[in-house]
Residue frames as a rotation matrix with the C-alpha (Angstrom) as fourth column:
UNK 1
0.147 0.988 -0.038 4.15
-0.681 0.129 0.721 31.60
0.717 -0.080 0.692 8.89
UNK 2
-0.438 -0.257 0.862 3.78
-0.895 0.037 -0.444 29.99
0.082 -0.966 -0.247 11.83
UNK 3
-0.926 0.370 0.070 2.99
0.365 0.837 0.407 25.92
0.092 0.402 -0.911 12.17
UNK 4
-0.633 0.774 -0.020 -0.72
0.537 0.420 -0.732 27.09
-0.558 -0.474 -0.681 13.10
UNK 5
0.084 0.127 -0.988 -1.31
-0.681 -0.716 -0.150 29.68
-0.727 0.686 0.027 10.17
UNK 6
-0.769 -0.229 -0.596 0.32
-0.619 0.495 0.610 27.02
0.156 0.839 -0.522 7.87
UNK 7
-0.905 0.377 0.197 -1.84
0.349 0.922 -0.165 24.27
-0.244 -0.081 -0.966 8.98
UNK 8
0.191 0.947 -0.258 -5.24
0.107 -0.281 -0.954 26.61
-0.976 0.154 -0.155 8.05
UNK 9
-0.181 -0.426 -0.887 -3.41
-0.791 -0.472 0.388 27.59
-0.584 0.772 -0.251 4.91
UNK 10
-0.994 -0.102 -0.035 -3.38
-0.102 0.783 0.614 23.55
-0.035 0.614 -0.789 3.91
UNK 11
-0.468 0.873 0.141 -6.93
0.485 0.386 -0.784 23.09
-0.739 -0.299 -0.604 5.34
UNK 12
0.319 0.618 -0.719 -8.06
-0.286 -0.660 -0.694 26.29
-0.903 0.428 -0.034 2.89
UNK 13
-0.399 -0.244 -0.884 -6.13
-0.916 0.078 0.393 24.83
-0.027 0.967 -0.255 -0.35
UNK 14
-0.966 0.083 0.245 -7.71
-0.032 0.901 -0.433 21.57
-0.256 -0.426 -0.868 0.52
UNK 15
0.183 0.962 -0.205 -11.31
0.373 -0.261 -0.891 22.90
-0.910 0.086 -0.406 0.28
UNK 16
0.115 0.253 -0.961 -10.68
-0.756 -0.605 -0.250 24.37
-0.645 0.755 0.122 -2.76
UNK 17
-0.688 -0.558 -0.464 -10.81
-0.719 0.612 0.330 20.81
0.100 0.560 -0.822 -3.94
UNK 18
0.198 0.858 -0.475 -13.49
-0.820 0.410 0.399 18.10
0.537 0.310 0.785 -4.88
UNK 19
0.448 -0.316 0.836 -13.33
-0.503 0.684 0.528 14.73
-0.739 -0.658 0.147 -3.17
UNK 20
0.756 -0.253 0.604 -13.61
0.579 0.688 -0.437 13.31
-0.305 0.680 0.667 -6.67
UNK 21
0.746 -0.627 0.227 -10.59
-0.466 -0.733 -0.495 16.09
0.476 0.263 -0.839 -7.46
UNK 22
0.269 -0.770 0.579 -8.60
-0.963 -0.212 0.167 14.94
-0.005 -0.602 -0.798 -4.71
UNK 23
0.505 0.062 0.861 -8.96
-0.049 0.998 -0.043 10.96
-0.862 -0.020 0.507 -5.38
UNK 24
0.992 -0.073 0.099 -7.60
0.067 -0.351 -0.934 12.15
0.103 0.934 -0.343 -9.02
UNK 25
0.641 -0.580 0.503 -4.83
-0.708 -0.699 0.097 13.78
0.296 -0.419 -0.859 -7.38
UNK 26
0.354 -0.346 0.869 -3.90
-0.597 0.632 0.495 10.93
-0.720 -0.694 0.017 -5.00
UNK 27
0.927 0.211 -0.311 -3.35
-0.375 0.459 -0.806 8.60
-0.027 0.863 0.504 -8.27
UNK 28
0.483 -0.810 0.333 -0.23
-0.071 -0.416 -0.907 9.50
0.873 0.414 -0.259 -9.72
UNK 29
0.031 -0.642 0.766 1.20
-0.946 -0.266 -0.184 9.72
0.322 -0.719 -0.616 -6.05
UNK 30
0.199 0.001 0.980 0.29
-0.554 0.825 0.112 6.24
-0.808 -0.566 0.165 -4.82
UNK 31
0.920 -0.168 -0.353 0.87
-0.330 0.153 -0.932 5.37
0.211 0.974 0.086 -8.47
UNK 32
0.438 -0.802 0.407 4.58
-0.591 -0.597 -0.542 6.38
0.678 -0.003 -0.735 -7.68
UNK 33
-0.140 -0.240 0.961 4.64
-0.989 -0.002 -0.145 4.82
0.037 -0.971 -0.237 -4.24
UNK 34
0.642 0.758 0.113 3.84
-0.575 0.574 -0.584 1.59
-0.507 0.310 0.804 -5.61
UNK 35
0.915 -0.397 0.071 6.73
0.185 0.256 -0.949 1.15
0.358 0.881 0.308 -7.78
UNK 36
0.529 -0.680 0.507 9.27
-0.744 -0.660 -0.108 2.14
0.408 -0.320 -0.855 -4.95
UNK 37
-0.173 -0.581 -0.795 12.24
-0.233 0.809 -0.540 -0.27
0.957 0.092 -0.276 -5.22
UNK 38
-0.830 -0.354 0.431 11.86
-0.495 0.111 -0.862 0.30
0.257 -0.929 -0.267 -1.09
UNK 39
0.325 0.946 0.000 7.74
-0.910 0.312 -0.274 -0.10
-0.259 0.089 0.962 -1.26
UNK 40
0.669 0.423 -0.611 8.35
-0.672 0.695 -0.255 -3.35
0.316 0.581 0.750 -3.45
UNK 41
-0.116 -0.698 -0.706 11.34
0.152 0.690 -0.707 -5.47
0.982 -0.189 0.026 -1.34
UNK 42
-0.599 -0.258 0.759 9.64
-0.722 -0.237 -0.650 -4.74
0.347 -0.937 -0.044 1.97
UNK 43
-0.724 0.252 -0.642 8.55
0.334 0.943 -0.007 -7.46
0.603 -0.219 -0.767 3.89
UNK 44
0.122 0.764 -0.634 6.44
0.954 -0.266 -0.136 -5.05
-0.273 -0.588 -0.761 6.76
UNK 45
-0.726 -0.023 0.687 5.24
0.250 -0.940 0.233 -1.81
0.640 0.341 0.688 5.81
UNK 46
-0.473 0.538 -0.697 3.65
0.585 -0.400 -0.706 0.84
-0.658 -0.742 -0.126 8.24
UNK 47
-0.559 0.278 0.781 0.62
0.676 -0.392 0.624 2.48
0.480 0.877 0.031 6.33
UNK 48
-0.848 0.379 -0.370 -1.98
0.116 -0.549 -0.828 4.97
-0.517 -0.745 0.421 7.10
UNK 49
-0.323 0.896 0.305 -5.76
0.934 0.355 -0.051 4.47
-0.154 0.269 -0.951 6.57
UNK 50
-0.954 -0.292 -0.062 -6.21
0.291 -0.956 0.032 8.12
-0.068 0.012 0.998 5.07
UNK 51
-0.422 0.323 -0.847 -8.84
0.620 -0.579 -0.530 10.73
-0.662 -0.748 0.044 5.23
UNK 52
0.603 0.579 0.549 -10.99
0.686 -0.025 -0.728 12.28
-0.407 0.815 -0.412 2.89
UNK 53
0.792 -0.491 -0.363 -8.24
-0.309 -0.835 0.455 15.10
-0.526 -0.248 -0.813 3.20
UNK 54
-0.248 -0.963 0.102 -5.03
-0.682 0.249 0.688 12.75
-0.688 0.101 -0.719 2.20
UNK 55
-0.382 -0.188 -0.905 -3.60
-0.803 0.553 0.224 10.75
0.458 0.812 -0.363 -0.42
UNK 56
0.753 0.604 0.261 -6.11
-0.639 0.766 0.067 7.85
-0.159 -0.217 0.963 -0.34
UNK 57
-0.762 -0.621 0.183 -4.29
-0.636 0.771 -0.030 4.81
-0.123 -0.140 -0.983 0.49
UNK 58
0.237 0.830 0.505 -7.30
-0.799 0.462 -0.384 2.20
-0.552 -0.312 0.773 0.96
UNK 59
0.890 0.176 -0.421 -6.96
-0.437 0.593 -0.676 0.56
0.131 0.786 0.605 -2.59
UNK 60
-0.141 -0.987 -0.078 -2.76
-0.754 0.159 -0.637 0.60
0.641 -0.031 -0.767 -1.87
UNK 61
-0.451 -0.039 0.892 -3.28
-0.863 0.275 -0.424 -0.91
-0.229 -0.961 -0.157 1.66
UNK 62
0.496 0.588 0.639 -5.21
-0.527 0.788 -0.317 -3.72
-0.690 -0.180 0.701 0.56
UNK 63
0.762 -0.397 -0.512 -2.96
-0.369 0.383 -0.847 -4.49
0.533 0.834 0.145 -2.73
UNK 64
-0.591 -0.776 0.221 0.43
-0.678 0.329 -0.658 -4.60
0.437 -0.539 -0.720 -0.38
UNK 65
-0.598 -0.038 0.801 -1.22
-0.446 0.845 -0.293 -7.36
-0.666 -0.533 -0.522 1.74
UNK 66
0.646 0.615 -0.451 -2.63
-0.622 0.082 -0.779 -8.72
-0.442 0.784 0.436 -1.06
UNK 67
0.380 -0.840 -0.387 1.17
-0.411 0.221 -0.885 -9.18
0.829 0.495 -0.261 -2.54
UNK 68
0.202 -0.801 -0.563 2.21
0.188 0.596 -0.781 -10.46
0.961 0.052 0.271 0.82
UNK 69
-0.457 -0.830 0.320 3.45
0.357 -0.501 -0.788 -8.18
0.814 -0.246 0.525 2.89
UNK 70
-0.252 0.596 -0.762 2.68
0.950 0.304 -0.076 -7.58
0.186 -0.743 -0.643 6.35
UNK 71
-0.438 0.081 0.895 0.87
0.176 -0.969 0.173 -4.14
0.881 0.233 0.411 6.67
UNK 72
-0.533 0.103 -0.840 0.34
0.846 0.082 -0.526 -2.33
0.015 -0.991 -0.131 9.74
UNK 73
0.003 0.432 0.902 -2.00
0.293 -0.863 0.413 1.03
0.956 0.263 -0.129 10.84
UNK 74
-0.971 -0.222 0.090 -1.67
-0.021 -0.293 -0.956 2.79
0.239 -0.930 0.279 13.68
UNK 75
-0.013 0.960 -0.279 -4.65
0.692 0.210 0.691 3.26
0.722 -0.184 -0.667 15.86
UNK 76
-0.535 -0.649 0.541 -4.65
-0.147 -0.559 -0.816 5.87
0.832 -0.516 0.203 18.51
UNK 77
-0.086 0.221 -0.971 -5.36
0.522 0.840 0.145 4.68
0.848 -0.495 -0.188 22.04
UNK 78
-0.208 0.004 -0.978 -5.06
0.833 -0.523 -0.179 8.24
-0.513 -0.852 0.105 24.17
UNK 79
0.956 0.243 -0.163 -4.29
0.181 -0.929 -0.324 11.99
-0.230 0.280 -0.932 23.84
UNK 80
0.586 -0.729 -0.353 -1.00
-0.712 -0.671 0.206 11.53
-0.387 0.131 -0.913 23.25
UNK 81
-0.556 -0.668 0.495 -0.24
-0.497 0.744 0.446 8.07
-0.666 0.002 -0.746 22.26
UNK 82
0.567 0.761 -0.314 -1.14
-0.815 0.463 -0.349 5.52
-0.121 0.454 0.883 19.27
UNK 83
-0.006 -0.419 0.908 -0.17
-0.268 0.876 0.402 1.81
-0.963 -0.241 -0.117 18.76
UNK 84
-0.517 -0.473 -0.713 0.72
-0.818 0.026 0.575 0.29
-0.253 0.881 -0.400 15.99
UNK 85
0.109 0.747 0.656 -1.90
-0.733 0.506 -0.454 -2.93
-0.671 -0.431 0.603 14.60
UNK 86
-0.728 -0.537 0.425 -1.87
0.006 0.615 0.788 -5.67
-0.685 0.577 -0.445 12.27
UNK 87
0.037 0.808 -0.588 -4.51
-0.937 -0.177 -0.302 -4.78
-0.348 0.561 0.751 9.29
UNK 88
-0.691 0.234 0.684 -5.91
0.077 0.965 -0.252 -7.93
-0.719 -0.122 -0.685 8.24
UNK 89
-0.678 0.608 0.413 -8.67
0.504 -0.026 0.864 -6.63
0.536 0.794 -0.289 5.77
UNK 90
-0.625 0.521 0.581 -11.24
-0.470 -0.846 0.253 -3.98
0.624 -0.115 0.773 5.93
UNK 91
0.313 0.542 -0.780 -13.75
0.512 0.595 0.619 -6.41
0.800 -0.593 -0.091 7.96
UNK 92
-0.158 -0.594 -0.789 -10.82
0.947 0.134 -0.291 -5.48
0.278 -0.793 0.542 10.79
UNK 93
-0.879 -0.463 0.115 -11.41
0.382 -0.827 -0.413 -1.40
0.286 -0.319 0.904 10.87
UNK 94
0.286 0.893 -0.348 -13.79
0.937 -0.183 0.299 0.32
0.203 -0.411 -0.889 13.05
UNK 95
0.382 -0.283 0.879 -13.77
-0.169 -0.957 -0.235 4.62
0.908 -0.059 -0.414 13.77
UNK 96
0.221 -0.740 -0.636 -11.66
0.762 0.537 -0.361 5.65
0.609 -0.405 0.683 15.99
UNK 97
-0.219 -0.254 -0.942 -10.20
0.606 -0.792 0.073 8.53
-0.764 -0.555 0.328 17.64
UNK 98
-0.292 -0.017 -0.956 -11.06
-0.531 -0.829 0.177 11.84
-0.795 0.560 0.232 15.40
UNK 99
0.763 0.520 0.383 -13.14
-0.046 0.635 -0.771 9.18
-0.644 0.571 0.509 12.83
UNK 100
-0.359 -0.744 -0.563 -10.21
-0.896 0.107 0.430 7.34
-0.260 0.659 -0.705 11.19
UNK 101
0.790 0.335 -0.514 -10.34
-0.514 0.819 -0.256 4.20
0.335 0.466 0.819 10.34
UNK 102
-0.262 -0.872 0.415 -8.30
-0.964 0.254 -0.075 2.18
-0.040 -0.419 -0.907 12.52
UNK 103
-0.272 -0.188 -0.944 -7.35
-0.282 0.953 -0.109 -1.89
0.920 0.236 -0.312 12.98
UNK 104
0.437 0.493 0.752 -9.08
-0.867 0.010 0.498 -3.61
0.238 -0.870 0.432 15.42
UNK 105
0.621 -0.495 -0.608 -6.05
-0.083 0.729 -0.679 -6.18
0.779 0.472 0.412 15.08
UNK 106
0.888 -0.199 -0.414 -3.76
0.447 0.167 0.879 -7.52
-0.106 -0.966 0.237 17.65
UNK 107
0.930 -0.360 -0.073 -0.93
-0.367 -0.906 -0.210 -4.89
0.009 0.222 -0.975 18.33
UNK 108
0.549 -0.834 0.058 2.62
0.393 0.197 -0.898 -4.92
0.738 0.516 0.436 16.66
UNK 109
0.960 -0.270 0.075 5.59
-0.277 -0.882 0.382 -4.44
-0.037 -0.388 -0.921 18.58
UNK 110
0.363 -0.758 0.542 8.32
0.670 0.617 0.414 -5.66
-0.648 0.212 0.732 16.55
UNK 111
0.746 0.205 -0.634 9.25
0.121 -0.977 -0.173 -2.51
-0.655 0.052 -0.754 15.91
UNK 112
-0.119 -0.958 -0.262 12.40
-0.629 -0.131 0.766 -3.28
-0.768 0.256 -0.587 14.27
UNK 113
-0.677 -0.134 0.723 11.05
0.593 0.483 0.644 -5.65
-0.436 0.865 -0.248 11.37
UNK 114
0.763 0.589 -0.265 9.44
0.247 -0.645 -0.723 -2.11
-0.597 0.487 -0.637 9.96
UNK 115
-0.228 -0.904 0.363 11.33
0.912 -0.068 0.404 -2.06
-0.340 0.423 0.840 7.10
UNK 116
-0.983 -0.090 0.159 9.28
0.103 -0.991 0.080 1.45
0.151 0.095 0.984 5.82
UNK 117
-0.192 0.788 -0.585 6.72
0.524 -0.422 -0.740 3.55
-0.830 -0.448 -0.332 7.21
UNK 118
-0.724 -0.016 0.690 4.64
0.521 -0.668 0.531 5.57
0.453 0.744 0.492 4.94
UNK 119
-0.732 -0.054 -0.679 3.91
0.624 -0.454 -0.636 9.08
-0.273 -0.889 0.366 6.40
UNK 120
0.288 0.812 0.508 0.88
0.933 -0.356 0.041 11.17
0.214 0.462 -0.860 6.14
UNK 121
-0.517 -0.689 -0.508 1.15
0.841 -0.521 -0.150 15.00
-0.161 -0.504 0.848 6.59
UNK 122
0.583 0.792 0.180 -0.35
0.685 -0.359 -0.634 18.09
-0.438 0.493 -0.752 5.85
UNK 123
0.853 -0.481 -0.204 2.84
-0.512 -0.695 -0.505 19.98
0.101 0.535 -0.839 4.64
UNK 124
0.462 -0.881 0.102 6.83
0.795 0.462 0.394 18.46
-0.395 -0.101 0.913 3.80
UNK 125
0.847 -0.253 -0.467 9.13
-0.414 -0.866 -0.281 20.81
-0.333 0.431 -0.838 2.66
UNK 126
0.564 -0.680 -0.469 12.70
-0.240 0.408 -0.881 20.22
0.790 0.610 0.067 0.27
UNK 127
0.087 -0.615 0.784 14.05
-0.927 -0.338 -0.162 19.21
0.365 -0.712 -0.599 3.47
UNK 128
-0.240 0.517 -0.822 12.08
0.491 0.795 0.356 16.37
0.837 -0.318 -0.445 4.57
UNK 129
-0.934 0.320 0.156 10.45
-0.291 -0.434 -0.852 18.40
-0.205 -0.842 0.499 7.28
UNK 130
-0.325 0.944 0.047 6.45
0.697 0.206 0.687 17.17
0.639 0.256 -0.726 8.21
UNK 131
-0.647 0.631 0.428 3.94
-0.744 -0.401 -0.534 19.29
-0.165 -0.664 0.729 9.83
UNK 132
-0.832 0.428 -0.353 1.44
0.399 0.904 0.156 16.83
0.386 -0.011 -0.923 11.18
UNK 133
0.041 0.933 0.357 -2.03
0.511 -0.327 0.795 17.82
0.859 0.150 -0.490 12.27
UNK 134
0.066 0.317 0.946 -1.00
-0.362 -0.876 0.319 18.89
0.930 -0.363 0.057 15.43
UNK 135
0.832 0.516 0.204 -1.67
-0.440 0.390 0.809 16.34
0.338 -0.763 0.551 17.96
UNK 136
-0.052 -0.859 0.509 2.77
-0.998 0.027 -0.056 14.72
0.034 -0.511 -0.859 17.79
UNK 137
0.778 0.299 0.552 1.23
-0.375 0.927 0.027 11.25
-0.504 -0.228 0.833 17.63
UNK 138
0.831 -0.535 -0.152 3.69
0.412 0.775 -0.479 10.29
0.374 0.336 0.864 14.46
UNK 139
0.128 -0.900 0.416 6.82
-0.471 -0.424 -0.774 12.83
0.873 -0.097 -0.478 15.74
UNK 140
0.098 -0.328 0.940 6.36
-0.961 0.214 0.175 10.77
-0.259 -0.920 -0.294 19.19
UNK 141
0.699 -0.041 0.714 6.45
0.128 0.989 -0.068 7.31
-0.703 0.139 0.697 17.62
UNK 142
0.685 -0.642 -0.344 9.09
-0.064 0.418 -0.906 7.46
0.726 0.642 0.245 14.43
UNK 143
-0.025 -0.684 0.729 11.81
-0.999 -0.003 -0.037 7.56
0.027 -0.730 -0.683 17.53
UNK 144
0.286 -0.203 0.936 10.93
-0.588 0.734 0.339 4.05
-0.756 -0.648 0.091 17.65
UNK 145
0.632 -0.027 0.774 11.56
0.550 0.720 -0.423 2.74
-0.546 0.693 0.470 14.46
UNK 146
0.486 -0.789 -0.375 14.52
-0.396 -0.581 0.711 4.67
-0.779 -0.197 -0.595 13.95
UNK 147
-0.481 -0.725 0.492 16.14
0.011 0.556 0.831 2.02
-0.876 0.405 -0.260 11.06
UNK 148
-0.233 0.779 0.582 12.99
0.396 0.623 -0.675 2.47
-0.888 0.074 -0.454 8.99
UNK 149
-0.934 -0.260 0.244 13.24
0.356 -0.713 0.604 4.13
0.017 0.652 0.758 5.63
UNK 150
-0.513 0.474 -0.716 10.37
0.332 -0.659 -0.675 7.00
-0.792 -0.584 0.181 6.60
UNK 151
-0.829 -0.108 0.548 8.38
0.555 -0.270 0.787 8.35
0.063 0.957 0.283 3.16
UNK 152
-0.578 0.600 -0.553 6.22
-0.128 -0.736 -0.665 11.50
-0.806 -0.314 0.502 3.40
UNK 153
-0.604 0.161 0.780 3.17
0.792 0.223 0.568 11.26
-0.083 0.961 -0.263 1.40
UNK 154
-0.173 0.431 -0.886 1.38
-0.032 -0.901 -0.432 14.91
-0.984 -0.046 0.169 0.11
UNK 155
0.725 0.528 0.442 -0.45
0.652 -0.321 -0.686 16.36
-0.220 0.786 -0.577 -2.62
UNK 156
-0.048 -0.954 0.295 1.83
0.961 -0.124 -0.246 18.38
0.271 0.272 0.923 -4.46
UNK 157
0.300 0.190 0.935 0.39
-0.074 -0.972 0.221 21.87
0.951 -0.136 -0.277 -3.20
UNK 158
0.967 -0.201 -0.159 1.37
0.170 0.041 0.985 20.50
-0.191 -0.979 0.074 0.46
UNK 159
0.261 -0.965 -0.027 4.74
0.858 0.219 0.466 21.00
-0.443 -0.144 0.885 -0.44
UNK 160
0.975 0.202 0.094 6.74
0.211 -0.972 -0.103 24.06
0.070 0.121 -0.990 0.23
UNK 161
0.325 -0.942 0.079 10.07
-0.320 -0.188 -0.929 25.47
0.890 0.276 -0.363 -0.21
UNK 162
-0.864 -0.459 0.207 10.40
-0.174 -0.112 -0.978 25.72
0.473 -0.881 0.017 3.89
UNK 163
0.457 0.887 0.063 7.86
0.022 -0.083 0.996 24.92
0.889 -0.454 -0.057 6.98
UNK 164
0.257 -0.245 0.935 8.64
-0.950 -0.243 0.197 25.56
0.179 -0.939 -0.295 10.75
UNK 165
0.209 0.490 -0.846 10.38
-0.366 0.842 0.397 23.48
0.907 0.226 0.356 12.14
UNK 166
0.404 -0.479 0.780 11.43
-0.908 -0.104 0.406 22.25
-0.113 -0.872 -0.477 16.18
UNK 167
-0.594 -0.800 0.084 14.15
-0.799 0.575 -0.177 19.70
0.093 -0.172 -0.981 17.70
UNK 168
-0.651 0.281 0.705 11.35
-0.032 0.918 -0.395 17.26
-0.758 -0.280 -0.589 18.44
UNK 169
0.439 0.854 -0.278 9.84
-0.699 0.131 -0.703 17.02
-0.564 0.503 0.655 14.82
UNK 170
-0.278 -0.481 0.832 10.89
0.428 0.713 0.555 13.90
-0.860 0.510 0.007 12.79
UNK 171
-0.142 0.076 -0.987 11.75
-0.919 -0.380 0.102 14.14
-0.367 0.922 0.124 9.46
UNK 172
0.729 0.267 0.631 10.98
-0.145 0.960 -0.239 11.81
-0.669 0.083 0.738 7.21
UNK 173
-0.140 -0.729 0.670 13.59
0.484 0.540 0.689 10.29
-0.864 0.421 0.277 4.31
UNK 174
-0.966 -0.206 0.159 11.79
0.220 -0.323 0.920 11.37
-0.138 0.924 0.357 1.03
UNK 175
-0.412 0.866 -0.283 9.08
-0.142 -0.368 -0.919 13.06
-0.900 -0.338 0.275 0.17
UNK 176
-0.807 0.074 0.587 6.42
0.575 0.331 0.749 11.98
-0.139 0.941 -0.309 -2.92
């Protein structure tokens, strides 16, 4: 299957799912992600402000700077680029590009004190391989943060034995 076949394939197991189904779902995974020796002894963590679609981060994202820790969200700023922001509290997010929720915070580029990034996706496979929606925003940015310990987050139907992959997709470290 090809990345654009797969990527309807996730969109159609997706729909076959409640919001209040998929918020269920998302538990257990941020549950998980929560308790990661890496998650709990970082000092900056890169999140993502998910989508009715993805593992809901919101409650996570506000606990980790809660505990401390400096939490960032990307924001995207073109067609092919997105910056990285300081989240500060929900007050701080306004839609964005393709209605995310993004930080309207002053942008990070201490790119090296990411100690882990945590990766949205719509498919990982036993590799660490992501398909991403399409658009290359996170496969053009993990290049910069290159020291960062990378963690794919998916429902467990997003994960497959194998997904396409090319020389310019990033993998990520581990997948939950």
């Amino acid at each position: 299957m090809n990345k654009k076949d797969l990527r309807k394939y996730i969109r159609m197991q997706k729909q076959q799912f409640t919001s209040q189904q998929l918020e269920e779902l998302s538990l257990p995974i941020v549950k998980k992600l929560m308790v990661h020796p890496r998650v709990k002894t970082a000092a900056t963590i890169l999140m993502y402000y998910s989508l009715a679609d993805e593992v809901n981060t919101h409650e996570a994202i506000d606990e980790l700077l809660r505990a401390g820790k400096t939490v960032l969200l990307p924001a995207v700023i073109s067609d092919t680029e997105m910056e990285i922001r300081h989240y500060e509290g929900p007050k701080d997010l306004l839609g964005g590009f393709f209605h995310i929720m993004e930080p309207v915070g002053r942008p990070f580029t201490n790119y090296e004190r990411i100690d882990v990034a945590i990766i949205p996706g719509m498919s990982f496979d036993l590799q660490c391989n992501r398909l991403g929606r399409g658009k290359g925003y996170y496969d053009r940015f993990l290049p910069k943060i290159p020291h960062a310990y990378k963690i794919g987050v998916c429902f467990p139907f997003q994960k497959l034995p194998g997904i396409p992959a090319e020389e310019n997709d990033m993998k990520v470290d581990e997948v939950l």
